[in-house]
C-alpha positions in Angstrom: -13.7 -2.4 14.6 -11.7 -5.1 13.2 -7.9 -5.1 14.6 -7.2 -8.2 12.6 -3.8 -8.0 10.1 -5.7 -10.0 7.5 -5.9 -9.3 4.1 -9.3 -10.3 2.9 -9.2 -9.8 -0.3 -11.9 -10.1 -3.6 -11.8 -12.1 -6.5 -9.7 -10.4 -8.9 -12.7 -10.7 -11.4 -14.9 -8.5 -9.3 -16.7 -5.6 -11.1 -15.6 -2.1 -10.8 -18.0 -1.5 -8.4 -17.7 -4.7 -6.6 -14.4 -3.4 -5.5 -15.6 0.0 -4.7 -18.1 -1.6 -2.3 -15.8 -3.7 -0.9 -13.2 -1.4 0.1 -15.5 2.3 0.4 -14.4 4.1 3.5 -16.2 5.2 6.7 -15.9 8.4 7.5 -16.8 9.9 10.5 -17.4 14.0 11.2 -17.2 16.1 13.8 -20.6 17.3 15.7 -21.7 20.1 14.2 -20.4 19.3 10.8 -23.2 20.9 8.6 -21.7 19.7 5.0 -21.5 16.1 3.8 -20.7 14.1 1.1 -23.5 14.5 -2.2 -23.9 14.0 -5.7 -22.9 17.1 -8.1 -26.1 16.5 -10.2 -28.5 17.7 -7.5 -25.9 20.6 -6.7 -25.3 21.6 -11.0 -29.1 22.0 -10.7 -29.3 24.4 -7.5 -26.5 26.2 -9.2 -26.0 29.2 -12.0 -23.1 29.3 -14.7 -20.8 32.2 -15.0 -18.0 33.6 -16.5 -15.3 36.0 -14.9 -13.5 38.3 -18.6 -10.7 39.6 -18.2 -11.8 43.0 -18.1 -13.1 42.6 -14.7 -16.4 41.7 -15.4 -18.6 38.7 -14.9 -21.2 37.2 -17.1 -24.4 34.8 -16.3 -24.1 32.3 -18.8 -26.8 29.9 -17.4 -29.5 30.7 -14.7 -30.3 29.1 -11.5 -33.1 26.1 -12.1 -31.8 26.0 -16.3 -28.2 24.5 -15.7 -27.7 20.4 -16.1 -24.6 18.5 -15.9 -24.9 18.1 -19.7 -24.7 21.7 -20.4 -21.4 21.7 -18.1 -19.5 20.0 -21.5 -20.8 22.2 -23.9 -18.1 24.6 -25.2 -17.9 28.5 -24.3 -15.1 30.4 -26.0 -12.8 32.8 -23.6 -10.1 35.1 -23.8 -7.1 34.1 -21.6 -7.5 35.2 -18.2 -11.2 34.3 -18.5 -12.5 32.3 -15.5 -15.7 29.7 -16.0 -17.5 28.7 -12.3 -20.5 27.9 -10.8 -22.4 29.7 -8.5 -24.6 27.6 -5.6 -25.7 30.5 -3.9 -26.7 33.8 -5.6 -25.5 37.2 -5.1 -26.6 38.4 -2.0 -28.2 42.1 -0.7 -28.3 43.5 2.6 -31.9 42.0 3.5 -31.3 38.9 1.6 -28.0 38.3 4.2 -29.6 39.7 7.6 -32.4 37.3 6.4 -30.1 34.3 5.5 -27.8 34.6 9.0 -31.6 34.6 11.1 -32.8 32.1 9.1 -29.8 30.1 9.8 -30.2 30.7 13.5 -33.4 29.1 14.0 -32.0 26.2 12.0 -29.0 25.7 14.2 -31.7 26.1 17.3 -33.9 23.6 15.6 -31.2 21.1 14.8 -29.7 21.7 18.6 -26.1 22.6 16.7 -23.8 20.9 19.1 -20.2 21.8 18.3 -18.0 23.1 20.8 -14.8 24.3 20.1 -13.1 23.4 23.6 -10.3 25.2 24.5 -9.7 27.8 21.5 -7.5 28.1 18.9 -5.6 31.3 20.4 -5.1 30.0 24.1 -2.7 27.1 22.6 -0.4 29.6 21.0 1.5 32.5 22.5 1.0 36.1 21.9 3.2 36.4 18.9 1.0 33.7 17.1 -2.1 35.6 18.0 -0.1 39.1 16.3 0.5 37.1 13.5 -3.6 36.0 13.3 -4.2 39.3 13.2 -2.4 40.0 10.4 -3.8 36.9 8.5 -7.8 38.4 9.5 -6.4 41.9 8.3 -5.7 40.3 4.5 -9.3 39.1 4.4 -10.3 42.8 4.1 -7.8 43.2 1.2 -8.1 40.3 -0.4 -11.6 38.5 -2.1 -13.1 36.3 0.2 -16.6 34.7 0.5 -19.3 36.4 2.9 -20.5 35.2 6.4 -24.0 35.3 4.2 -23.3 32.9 1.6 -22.0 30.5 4.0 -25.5 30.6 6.0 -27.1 30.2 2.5 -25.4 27.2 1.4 -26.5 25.7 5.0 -30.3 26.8 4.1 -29.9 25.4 1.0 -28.3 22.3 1.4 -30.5 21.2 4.1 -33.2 22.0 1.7 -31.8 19.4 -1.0 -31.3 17.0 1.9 -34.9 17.3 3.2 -35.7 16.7 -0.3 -33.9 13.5 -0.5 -31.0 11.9 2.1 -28.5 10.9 0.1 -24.5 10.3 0.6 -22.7 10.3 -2.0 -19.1 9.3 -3.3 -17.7 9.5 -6.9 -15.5 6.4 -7.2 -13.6 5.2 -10.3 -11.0 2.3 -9.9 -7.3 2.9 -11.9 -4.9 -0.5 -12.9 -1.2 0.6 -13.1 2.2 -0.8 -12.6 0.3 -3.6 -11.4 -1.3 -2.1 -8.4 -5.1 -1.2 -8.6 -6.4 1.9 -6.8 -9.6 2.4 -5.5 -10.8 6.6 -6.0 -13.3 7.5 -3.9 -14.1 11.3 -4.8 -16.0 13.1 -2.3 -18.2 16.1 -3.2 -18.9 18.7 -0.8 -21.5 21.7 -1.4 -19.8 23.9 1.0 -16.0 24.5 3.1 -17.4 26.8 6.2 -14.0 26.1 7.8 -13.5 29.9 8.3 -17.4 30.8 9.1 -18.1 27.7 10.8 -15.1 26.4 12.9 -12.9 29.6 12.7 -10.5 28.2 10.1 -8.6 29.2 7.5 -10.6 30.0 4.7 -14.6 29.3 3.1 -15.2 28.4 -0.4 -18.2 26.9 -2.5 -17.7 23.2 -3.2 -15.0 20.8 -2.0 -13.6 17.8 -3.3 -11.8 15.6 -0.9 -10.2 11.8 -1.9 -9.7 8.6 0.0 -7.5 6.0 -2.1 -7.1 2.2 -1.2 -4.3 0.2 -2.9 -4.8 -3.2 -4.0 -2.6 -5.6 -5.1 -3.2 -9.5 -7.1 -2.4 -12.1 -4.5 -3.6 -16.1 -5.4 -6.4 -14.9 -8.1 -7.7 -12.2 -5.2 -6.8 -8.4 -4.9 -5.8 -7.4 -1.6 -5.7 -3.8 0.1 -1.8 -2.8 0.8 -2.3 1.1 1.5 -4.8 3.6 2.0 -4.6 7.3 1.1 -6.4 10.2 2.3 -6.1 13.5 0.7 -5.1 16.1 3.9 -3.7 19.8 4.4 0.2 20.5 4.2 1.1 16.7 3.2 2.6 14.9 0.5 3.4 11.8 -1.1 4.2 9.0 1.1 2.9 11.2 3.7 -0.7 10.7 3.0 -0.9 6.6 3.0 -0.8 4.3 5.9 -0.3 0.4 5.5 -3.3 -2.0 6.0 -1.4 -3.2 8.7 -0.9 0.2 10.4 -2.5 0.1 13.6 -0.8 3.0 15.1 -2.5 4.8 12.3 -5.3 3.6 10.7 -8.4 2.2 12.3 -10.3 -0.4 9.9 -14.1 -1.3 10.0 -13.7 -4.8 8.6 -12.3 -4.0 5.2 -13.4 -0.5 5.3 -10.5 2.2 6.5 -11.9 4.7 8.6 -11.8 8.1 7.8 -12.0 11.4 10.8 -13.0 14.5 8.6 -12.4 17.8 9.9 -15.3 20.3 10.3 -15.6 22.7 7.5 -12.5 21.8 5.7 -13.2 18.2 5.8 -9.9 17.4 5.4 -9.0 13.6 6.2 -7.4 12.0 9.2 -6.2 8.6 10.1 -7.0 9.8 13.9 -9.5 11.0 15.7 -8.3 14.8 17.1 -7.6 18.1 16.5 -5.0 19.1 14.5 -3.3 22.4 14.3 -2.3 23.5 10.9 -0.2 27.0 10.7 -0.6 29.1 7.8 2.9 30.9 7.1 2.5 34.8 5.9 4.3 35.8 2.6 7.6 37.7 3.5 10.1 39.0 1.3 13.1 36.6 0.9 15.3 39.2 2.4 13.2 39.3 5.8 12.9 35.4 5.9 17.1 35.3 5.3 17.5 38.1 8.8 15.3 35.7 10.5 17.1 32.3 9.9 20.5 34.3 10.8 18.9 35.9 14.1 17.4 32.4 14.8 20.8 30.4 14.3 22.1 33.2 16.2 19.6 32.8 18.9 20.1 28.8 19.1 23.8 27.9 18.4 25.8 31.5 19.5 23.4 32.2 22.5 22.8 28.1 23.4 19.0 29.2 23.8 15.8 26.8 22.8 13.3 27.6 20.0 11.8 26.0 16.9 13.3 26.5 13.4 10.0 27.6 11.8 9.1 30.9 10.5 7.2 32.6 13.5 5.3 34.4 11.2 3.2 31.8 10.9 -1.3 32.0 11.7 -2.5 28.9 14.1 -5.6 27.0 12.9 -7.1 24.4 14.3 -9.0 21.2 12.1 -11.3 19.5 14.0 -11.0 16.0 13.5 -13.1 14.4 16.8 -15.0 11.8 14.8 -17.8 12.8 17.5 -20.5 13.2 15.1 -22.7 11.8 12.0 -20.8 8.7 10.5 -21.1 7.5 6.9 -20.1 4.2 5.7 -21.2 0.3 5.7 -23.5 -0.4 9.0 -23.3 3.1 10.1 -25.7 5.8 10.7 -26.3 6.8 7.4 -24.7 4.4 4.3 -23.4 5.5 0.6 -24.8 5.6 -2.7 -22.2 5.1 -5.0 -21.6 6.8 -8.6 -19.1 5.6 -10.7 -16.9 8.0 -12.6 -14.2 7.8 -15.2 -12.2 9.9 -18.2 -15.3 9.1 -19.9 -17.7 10.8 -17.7 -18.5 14.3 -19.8 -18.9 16.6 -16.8 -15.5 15.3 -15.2 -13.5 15.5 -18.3 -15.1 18.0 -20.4 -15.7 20.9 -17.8 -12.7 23.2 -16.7 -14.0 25.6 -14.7 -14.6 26.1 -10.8 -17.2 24.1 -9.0 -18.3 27.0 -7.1 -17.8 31.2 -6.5 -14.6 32.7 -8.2 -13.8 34.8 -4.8 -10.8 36.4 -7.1 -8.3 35.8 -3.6 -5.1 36.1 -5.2 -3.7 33.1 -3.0 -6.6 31.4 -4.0 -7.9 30.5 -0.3 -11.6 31.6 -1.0 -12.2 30.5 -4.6 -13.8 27.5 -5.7 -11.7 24.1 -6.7 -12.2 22.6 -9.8 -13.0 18.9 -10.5 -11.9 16.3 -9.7 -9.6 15.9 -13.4 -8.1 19.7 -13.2 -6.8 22.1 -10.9 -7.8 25.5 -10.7 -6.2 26.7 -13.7 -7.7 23.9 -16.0 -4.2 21.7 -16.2 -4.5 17.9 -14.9 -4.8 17.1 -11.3 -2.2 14.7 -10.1 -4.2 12.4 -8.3 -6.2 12.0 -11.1 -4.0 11.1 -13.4 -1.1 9.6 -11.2 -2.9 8.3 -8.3 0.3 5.7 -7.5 3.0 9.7 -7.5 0.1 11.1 -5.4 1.1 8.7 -2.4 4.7 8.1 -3.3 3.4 4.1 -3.9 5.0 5.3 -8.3 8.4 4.1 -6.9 7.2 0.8 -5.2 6.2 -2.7 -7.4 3.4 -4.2 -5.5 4.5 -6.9 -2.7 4.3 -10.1 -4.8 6.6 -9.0 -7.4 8.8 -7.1 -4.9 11.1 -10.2 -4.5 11.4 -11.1 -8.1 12.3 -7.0 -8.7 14.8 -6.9 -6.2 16.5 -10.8 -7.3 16.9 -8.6 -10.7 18.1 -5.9 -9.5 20.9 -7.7 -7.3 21.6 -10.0 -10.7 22.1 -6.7 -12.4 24.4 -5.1 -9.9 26.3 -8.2 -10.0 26.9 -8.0 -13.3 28.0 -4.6 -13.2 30.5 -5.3 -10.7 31.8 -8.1 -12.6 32.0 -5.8 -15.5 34.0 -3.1 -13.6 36.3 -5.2 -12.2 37.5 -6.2 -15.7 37.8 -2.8 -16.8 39.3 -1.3 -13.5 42.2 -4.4 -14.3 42.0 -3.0 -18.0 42.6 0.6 -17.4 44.9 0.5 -14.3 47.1 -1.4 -16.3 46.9 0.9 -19.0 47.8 3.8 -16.3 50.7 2.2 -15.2 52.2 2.0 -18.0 51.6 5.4 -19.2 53.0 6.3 -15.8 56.1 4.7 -16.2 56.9 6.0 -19.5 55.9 9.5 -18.2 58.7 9.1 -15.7 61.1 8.0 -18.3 60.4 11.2 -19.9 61.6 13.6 -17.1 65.2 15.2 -17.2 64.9 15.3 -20.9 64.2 18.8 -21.9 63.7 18.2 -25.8 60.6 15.6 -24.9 58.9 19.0 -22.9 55.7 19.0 -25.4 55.2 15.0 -26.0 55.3 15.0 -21.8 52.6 17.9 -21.6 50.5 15.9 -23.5 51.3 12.7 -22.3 51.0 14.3 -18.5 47.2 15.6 -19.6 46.6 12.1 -21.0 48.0 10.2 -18.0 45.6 12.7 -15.9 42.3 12.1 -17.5 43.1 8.5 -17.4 43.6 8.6 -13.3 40.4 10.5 -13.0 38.8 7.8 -15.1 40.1 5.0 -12.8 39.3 6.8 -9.9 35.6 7.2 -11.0 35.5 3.3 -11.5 36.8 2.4 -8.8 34.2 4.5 -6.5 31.5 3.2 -8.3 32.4 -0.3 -7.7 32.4 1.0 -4.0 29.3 2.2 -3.9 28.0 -0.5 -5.7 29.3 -2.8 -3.2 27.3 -0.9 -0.2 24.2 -1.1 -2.1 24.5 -5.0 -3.2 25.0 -5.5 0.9 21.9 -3.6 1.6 19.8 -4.8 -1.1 21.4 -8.4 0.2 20.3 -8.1 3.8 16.8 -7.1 2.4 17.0 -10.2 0.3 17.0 -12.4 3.3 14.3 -10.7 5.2 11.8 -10.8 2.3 12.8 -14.4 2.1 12.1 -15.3 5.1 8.9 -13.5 4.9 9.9 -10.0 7.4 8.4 -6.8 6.3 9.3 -3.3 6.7 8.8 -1.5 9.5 4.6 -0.2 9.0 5.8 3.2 9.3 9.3 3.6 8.0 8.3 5.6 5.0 6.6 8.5 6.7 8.7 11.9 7.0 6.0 13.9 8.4 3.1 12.7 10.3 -0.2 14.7 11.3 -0.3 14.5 15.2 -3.0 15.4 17.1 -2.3 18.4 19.1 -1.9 17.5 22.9 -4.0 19.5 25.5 -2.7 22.7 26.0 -0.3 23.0 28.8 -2.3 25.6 30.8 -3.1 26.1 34.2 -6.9 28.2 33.8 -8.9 26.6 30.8 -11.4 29.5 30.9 -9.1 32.1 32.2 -6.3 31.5 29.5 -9.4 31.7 26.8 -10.3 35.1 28.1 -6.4 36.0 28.3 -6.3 34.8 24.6 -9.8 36.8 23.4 -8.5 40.1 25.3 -4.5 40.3 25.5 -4.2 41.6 22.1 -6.7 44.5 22.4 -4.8 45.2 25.8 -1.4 45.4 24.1 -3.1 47.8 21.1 -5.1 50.2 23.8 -2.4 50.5 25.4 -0.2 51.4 22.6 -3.1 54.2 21.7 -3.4 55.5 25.6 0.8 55.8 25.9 1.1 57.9 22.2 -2.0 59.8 23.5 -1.0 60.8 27.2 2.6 60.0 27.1 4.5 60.7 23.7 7.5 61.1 25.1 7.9 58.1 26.6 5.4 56.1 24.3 8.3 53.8 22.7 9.7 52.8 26.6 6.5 52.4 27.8 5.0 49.9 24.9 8.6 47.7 25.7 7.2 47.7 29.3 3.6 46.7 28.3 4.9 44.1 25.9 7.2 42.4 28.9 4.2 42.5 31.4 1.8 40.7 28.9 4.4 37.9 28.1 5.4 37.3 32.0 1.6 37.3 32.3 1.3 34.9 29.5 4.2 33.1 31.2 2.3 32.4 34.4 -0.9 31.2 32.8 1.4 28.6 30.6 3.1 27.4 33.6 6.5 29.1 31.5 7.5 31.5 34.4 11.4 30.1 34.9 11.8 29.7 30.9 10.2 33.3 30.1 12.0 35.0 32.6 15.2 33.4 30.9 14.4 35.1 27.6 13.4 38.1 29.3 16.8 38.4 31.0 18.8 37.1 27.6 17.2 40.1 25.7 17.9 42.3 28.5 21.4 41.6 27.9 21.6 42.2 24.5 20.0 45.3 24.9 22.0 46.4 27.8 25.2 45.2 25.2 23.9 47.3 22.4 23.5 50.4 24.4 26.7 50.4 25.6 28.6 49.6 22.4 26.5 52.6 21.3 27.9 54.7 24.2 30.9 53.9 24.6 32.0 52.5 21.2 35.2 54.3 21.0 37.2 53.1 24.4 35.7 49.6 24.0 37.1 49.3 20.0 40.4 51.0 21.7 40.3 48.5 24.2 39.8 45.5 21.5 42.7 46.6 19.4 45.2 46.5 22.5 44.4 43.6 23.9 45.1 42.4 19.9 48.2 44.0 20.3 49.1 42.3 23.1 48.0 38.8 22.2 49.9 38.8 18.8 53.1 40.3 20.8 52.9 37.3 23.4 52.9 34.6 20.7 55.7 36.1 18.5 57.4 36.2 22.1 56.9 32.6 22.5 57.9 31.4 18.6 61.1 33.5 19.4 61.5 31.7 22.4 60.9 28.3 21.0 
């Protein structure tokens, strides 16, 4: 692993896919992973065609073993609301899917499937987290989602193509704009088992994922700047690390490396595992009543607690880099296919690359390529690959200086410029002012002094507005200055100063019994709901007291197995109060509003008393 802050760069005359080569990643998996990077011409022909109408029906277009990527650009007329996708594995009948799970069984036994999830997903969060993931499983049944079946399928079938022939694949093109050329290297997944496989978020048929690497011309060589990887919940300048980042990104030579999550093979710049939170849609009027009883909760009651939305389900993506690597003088090395706007099946097909799940937050259905998004409009990092890492605002380093001399000329300039017109106009204002003062005490010059008073008015306002810009003007020249000199003398910017929001790895869980806080996490909830049952069943009276009871023993239980005891009991006690407070404003509402207005009375009596006396 190099560790080196060298640039080495390639000739600037290399070939396209001289400078894919040069700069391809290496990614590394997770063990167990069961998906990797292939070529969508093997997968177009172990796939069927279809289309979704609009009147709720789908079509076969093309049959397993008859579809080709050149059939993919043909065109197929559609009403709107029409829906074209592929279809790697078939639909599925009972036997077919108590076949496909056994099936896969012996192949995970075969294979000796090694991934362990560690300590789970539900003993890092609390038990309102684990309410709210209940919630999330219970929209699976309402919503479309791909079966447990077709997951073991794709795994039968995808081995199968492997067996066939080993291959890893990655579709790369190389973009030139704004004087920075990218690097696109498009990876192809038959399968996201995220949900089935790692108990993620969500499972879908194919899976694009993209690593970019940002080159600029440097002494007749182009040299990597940035790399990008595509990842879940982040944006912009979020997604790219500097070349010379080594907090962040780990190179192999010139090669960035890459830690892809299992199932969702989303990309990492660490090795780890990474919790992503999937918030719940709620109403705009039950998101406002949170905020206040959370600002209330924080600033009015002085208590701790996060500012996001609890209702919020905790995932983890498994990032451990444990497993199969791909990449130059690893394990298993890439084949490379080059792709552009002039590749027919990339520009020419719309649809989805896989099963159109109909999931109305579009969790389970297939992604298109990698030109469109779902609903057949451009993909951004497609067609702005510089906006999809925030580098659309940033000229590449050896023209950074000339830029910035420019822009300090201009800004000159314009101060020069205002200056002239601030002496212009404030001498204009001063004389209008003076002959506005002439004009009072005269009562027949009462309209020509309205007019003049408007005029003299819009004229202040205007010198006003000049003379903050040339203030502000002046703050950025001395900014823009000071970064004058450091360029000059050859300082950069801090490596990391333009990230907002950075994926951390989550930190072991702060528990005190690994294997008794998983079974607290796997039975708690079914405690709290039995329970709920047993006290409406043998004690309706007192079912609503008693479930407040049960809910404050299982969170001082969850207290003790966080080590949280002191802090929990502090929460307990708060809400206590505010209880105990409600009740008796409730009870005895009248004496204590009584009791409110007279000692009003009494303060606003004592401080006229004290006026009078002053």
């Amino acid at each position: 692993m190099s560790t080196s802050n060298d640039r080495h760069g390639i000739p600037s005359t290399a070939s396209d896919l001289e400078l894919l080569r040069a700069f391809e990643p290496v990614v590394r998996f997770t063990a167990g992973e069961q998906f990797f990077p292939m070529d969508v011409e093997r997968y177009v022909r172990s796939c069927s065609l279809w289309l979704y109408h609009s009147d709720d029906h789908d079509e076969q277009v093309v049959p397993e073993g008859e579809l080709t990527l050149e059939m993919l650009r043909e065109p197929r007329a559609a009403t709107f609301g029409a829906v074209l996708y592929l279809r790697f594995v078939p639909p599925l009948g009972i036997e077919d899917s108590a076949r496909a799970l056994a099936d896969l069984a012996r192949l995970r036994r075969k294979q000796a499937y090694t991934f362990r999830t560690g300590l789970g997903r539900l003993a890092r969060g609390g038990l309102v987290p684990r309410l709210i993931d209940a919630v999330f499983s219970a929209t699976l049944l309402l919503r479309g989602r791909v079966p447990k079946a077709t997951a073991a399928v794709a795994v039968l079938e995808y081995t199968r193509l492997q067996e066939q022939e080993e291959r890893f694949v990655y579709h790369g093109r190389v973009v030139r704009d704004e004087g920075w050329t990218v690097c696109q290297y498009w990876l192809f997944f038959a399968y996201n088992n995220w949900r089935s496989g790692f108990h993620g978020v969500n499972d879908h048929e194919s899976d694009w994922e993209l690593v970019n690497v940002y080159l600029y011309e440097r002494d007749g060589e182009l040299v990597p700047e940035w790399a990008g990887y595509a990842s879940h919940d982040f944006h912009g300048a979020d997604l790219r690390r500097r070349w010379d980042d080594r907090a962040d990104l780990e190179l192999d030579g010139a090669h960035p490396v890459v830690f892809a999550a299992a199932g969702s093979h989303a990309s990492y710049f660490r090795a780890g595992e990474y919790q992503a939170d999937v918030p719940l849609p709620t109403p705009p009027r039950m998101r406002e009543a949170i905020d206040r009883v959370g600002k209330f909760w924080r600033r009015t009651l002085g208590q701790a607690g996060g500012r996001d939305s609890p209702f919020r389900a905790p995932f983890i993506d498994f990032a451990r880099g444990d497993g199969l690597s791909v990449g130059p003088g690893r394990e298993r090395e890439w084949t490379p296919v080059e792709i552009s706007e002039a590749t027919p099946w990339a520009a020419e097909y719309r649809g989805l690359w896989g099963f159109y799940a109909q999931d109305p937050i579009s969790g389970e259905d297939a992604p298109a390529g990698p030109m469109y998004n779902r609903d057949g409009s451009p993909r951004a990092a497609w067609f702005d690959p510089l906006g999809f890492a925030g580098l659309d605002q940033l000229p590449p380093p050896p023209v950074e200086l000339e830029v910035l001399t420019a822009e300090v000329g201009t800004l000159n300039g314009r101060q020069g410029e205002l200056a002239e017109e601030i002496t212009r106009e404030a001498a204009e204002l001063q004389r209008l002012g003076l002959r506005l003062e002439s004009m009072e005490g005269n009562s027949h010059l009462a309209a020509q002094h309205r007019r003049l008073a408007a005029e003299v008015s819009t004229l202040a306002s205007r010198v006003q507005g000049l003379r903050r810009e040339r203030s502000e003007n002046a703050a950025v020249l001395e900014s823009l200055e000071r970064r004058l000199v450091r360029l000059r003398s050859g300082q950069r910017d801090d490596a990391r100063a333009h990230i907002g929001n950075a994926a951390e790895p989550v930190p072991p869980a702060e528990m005190r019994f690994g294997r008794v806080a998983e079974l607290w996490a796997a039975l708690s909830l079914s405690t709290l709901l039995i329970g709920v049952v047993a006290l409406i069943q043998f004690a309706p009276a007192d079912a609503l007291a008693g479930v407040f009871v049960l809910m404050i023993a299982l969170v001082v239980s969850e207290s003790i197995l966080r080590a949280t005891f002191v802090r929990t009991i502090n929460l307990v006690a708060v809400v206590l109060a505010l209880i105990a407070a409600v009740i008796l404003l409730l009870h005895f509402w009248k004496p204590i509003v009584m009791g409110a207005v007279l000692a009003l009375a009494a303060f606003l009596l004592w401080q006229r008393v004290r006026e009078l006396r002053a």
